[in-house]
N, C-alpha and C positions, 0 to 999 in steps of 0.2 A: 366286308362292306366295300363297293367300289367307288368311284369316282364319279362326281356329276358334272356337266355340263353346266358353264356358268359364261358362256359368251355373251347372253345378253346384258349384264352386267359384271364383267369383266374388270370394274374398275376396282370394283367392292374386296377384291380379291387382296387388292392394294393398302386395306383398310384395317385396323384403326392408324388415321394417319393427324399429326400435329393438328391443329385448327390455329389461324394464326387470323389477326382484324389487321386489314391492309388499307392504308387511309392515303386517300386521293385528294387533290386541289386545285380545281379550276380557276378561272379568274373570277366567279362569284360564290362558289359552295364548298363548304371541305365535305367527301364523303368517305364512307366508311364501310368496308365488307367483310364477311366470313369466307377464307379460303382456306381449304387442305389441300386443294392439290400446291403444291408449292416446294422448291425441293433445292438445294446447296446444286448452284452445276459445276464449277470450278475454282480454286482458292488461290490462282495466279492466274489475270485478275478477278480477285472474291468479288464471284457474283452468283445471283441466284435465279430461278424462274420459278413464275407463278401462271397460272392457266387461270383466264377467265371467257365467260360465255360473252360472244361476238356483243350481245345488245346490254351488256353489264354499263349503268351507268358510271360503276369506278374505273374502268377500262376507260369509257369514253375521257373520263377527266386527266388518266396519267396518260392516253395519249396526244393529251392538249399541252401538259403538265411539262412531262416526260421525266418525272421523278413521282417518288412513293414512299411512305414509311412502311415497312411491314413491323409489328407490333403483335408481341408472343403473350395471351390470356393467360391468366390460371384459372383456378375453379370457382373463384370467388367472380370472375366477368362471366360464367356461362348464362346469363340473363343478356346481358350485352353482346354477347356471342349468337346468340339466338335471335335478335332483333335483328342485329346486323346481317344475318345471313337469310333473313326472311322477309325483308321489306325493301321496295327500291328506295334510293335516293332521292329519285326523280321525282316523288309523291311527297316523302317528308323528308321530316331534319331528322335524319337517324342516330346525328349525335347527342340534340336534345332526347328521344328519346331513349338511348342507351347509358345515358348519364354518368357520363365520362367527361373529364377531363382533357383539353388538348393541349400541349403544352410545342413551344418550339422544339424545333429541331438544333442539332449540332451545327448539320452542311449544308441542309439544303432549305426549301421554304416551307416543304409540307410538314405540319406537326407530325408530333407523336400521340398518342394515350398513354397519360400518366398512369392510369391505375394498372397499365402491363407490365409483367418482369423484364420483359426482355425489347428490344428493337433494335432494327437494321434501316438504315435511310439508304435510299437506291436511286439510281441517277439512268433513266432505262437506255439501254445500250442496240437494243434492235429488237422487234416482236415480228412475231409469226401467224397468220391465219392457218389453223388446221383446223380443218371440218368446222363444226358447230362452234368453234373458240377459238381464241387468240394467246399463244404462249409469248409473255414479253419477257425479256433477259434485262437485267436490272445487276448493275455493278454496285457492291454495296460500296458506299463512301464511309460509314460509320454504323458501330454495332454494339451495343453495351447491354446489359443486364445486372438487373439487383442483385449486388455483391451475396447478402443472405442467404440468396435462392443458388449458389455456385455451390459446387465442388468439385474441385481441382479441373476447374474450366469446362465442366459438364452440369447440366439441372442435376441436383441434388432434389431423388424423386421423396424423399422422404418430408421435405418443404416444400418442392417447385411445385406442385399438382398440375403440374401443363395438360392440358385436353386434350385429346387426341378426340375425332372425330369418327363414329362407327360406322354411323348412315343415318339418317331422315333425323330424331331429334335423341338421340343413341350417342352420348358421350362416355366416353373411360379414362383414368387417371391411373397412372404408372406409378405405381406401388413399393415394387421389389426390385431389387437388383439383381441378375442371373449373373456368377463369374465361371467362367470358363475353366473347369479344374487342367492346372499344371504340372509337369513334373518337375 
């Protein structure tokens, strides 16, 4: 069997990649989205970047904002997950309808979502237009996660069930651990 040709979607190739609800705060609306593209850039200074599409109403607000919570689901928000990544802002309260909890933050003014294991509060540091989206660089200020869902400073996938994201509404949860046989 040979190789296929996958340029037109190219990203897909990328995929399953975390899903993580990235919550924005303007001076009148907290909103709320689904992002996978989203990726560690460097750990001196720990910061991170997320890609959103140029007319994403959460973009518009962390660039009003210029901070952001990213906040890590498990499988028990894939409901939450799904609204969030299917409705704009701009139409409803996506937090009333995803029925979450916001809770303050550590550093900065935009909540978190309590019912997630993990979050990063990010203070954005410079973004970029490429093509159809805007990649914003976000230095995390603070980063914690439910002690339970650790192991030895990594998701412990046997509890953490973090979603990874396949494509359209195609979620997967990491399972197994693979170790690298030694000599």
């Amino acid at each position: 069997m040979g190789k296929v040709e996958c340029m037109d979607d190219f990203f897909k190739l990328l995929h399953p990649r975390p899903v993580v609800l990235i919550v924005a705060q303007g001076r009148s609306k907290v909103n709320a989205m689904a992002c996978s593209w989203c990726t560690p850039i460097s750990e001196e200074p720990p910061t991170v970047g997320v890609v959103l599409a140029r007319e994403s109403y959460t973009r518009e607000l962390i660039l009003e904002s210029k901070e952001f919570t990213i906040n890590i689901p498990s499988r028990e928000l894939l409901s939450a997950v799904w609204i969030a990544g299917t409705k704009s802002g701009r139409d409803v309260d996506k937090i009333k309808l995803m029925n979450v909890t916001l809770k303050p933050s550590k550093k900065i003014s935009t909540p978190i979502i309590e019912e997630c294991i993990g979050h990063l509060e990010c203070k954005v540091m410079s973004w970029y237009e490429i093509g159809e989206c805007t990649l914003i660089v976000g230095e995390v200020l603070s980063a914690y996660a439910d002690e339970d869902k650790l192991y030895r400073g990594n998701w412990d996938v046997r509890k953490a069930e973090v979603l990874l994201h396949l494509g359209g509404s195609v979620f997967v949860i990491p399972s197994k651990q693979v170790y690298l046989a030694t000599k």
